[in-house]
C-alpha positions in Angstrom: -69.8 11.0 217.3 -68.0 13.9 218.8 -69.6 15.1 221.7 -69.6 18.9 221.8 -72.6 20.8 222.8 -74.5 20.7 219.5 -74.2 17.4 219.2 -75.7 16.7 222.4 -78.4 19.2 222.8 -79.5 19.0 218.9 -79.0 15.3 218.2 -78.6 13.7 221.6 -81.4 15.0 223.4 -83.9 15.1 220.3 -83.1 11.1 220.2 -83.5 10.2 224.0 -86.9 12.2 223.9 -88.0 9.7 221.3 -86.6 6.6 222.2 -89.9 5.5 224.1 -91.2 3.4 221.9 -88.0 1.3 221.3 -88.1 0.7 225.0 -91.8 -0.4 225.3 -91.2 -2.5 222.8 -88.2 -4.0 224.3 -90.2 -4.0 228.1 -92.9 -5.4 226.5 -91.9 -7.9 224.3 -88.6 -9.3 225.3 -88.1 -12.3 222.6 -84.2 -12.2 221.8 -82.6 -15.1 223.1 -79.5 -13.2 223.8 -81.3 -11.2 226.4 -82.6 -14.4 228.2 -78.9 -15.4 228.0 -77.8 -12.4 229.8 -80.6 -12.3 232.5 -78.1 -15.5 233.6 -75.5 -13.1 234.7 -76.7 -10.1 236.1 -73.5 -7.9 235.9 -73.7 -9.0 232.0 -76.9 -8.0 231.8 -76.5 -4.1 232.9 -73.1 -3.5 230.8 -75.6 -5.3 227.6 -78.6 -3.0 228.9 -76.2 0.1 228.8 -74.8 -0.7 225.3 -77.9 -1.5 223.5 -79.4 1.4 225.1 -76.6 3.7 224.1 -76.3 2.2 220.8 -80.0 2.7 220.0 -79.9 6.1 220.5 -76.9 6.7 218.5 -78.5 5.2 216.0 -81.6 7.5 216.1 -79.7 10.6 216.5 -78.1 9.6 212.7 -81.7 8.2 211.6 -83.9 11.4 213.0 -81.1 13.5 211.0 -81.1 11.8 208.2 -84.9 11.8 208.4 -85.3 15.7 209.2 -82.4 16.5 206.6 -83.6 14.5 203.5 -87.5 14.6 204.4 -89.1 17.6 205.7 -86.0 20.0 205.3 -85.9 19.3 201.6 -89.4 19.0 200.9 -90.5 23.0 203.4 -87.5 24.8 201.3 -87.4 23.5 197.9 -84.4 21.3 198.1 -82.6 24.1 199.4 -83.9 26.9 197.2 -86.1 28.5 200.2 -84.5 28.1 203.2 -84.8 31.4 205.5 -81.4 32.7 204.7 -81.9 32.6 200.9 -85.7 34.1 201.5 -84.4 37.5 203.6 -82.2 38.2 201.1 -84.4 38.3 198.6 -85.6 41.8 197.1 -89.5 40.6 197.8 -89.3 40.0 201.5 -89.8 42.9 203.6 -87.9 41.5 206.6 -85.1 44.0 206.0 -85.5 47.3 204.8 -84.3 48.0 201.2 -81.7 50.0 202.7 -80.1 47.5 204.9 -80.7 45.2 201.9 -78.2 47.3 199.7 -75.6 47.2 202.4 -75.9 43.8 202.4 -75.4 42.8 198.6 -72.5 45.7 198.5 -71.1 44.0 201.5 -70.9 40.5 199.9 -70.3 42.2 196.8 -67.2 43.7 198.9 -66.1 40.4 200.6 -66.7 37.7 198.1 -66.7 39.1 194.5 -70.5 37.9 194.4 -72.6 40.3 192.6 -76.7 39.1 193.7 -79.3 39.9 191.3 -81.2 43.1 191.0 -84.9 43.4 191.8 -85.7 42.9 188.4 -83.3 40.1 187.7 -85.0 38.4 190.3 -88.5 39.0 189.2 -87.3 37.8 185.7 -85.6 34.6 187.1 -86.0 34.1 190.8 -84.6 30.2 190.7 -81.0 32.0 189.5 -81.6 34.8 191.6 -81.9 32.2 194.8 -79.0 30.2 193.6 -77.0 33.1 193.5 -78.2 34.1 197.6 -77.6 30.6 198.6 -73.9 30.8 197.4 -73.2 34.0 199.1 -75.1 32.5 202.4 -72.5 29.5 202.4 -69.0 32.6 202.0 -71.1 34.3 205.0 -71.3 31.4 207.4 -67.4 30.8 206.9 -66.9 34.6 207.7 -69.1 34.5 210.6 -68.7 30.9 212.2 -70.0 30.2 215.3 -70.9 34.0 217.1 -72.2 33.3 220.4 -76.1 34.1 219.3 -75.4 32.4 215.8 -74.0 29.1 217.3 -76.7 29.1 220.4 -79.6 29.6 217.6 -77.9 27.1 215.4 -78.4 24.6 218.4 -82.2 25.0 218.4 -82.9 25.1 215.3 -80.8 21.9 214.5 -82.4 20.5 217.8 -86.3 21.7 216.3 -85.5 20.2 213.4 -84.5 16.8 214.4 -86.8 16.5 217.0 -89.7 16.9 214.3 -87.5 14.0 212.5 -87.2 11.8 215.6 -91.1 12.5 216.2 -92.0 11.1 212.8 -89.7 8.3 213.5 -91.3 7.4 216.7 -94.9 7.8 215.3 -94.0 4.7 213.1 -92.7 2.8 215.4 -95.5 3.2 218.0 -97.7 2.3 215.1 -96.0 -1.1 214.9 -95.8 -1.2 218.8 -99.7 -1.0 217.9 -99.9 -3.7 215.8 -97.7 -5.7 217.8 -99.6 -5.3 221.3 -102.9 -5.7 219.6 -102.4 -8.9 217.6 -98.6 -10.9 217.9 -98.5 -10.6 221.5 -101.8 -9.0 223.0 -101.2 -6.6 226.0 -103.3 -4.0 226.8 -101.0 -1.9 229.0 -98.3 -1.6 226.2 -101.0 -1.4 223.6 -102.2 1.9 225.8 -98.6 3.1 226.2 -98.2 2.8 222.6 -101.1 4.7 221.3 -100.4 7.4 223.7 -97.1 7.9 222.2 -98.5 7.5 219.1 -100.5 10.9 219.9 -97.6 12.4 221.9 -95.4 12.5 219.0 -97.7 12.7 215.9 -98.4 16.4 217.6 -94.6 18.1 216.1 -95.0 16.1 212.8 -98.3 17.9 212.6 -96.9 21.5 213.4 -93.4 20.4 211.7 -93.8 23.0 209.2 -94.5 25.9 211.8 -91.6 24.6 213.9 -88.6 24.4 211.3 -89.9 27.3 209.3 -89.9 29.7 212.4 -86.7 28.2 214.3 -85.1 28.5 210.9 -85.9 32.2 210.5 -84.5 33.0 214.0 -81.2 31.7 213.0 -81.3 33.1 209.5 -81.7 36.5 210.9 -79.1 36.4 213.5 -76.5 35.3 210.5 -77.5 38.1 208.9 -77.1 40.9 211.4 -73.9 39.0 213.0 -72.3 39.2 209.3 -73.3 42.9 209.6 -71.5 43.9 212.7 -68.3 42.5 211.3 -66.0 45.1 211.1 
């Protein structure tokens, strides 16, 4: 993984804030045999503590991205048809005015040889008329790249949006922390711990809808108006 700073403010820090409930289970119920190997050496047994811990959360950041990506990015924009750069350059959203609008389309019309539908084209077929947005969206991020309020918005939405995949992630998990703690190996601290977390991070997967949708918008706008201000 290369570690610039979207890598470790959106994916890093999204997978350390939900990594509690791979701990508690390791605290809590500590059955590898390997681990009672290393307790024998004590210098072994921080440099294995440090690994596994770094590998596990390497292995989250991929998993709450994947998660976020495949699950509830696909499913809230229509496997790519709605997300909020396709839906404010669409004739029926009145985020723009129809005047900016028009400088938009003959701007990409300019740039890329991409002619978007018109606002009865859309009405008539909107699934062709998004297509069309979404390929000009992709020619406008390469023209843009990372502006300064582009790439700092980029970095919270991506960091939103994985955290609501890291919080479903974790919400199973606690789950079977639950079942573990309550009937394998009954302990009433961890079994506490665990449905507090439970609660802690069901709480994003309930608003995961408000939170991607709106941190999605931010950056969809700023594209917009950076691609403007392009001379």
């Amino acid at each position: 993984m290369k570690f610039d700073k979207y890598e470790i403010i959106a994916r890093l820090f999204p997978a350390i804030i939900c990594i509690t409930p791979i701990f508690a289970l390791g605290w809590f119920f500590p059955s590898l045999e390997v681990l009672n190997f290393f307790e024998k050496v004590y210098a072994i047994k921080m440099v294995a503590n440090i690994s596994i811990s770094a590998i596990f959360v390497f292995l989250l950041a991929q998993s709450n991205r994947l998660v976020s990506k495949e699950v509830f990015e696909k499913k809230f924009f229509d496997n790519g048809l709605s997300f909020p750069t396709t839906e404010l350059l669409l004739h029926s959203d009145n985020t723009f005015s129809k005047e900016f609008k028009k400088k938009i389309y003959n701007r990409i019309s300019e740039n890329f040889g991409l002619s978007l539908s018109s606002e009865k084209e859309e009405k008539d077929n909107t699934i062709t008329a998004r297509k069309k947005v979404n390929e000009a969206v992709s020619f406008i991020r390469k023209k843009v790249g990372n502006g300064i309020l582009l790439f700092q918005h980029n970095i919270e939405y991506g960091f939103f949006r994985n955290l609501v995949g890291g919080s479903a992630t974790a919400c199973a998990l606690s789950l079977i922390n639950i079942i573990i703690f309550s009937t394998l190996s009954y302990n009433i601290v961890a079994l506490k711990i665990s449905c507090i977390t439970f609660i802690i991070y069901f709480i994003p997967v309930i608003f995961s809808r408000k939170i991607i949708f709106t941190s999605g918008k931010y950056y969809a706008k700023v594209l917009i108006e950076e691609y403007m201000s392009i001379k």
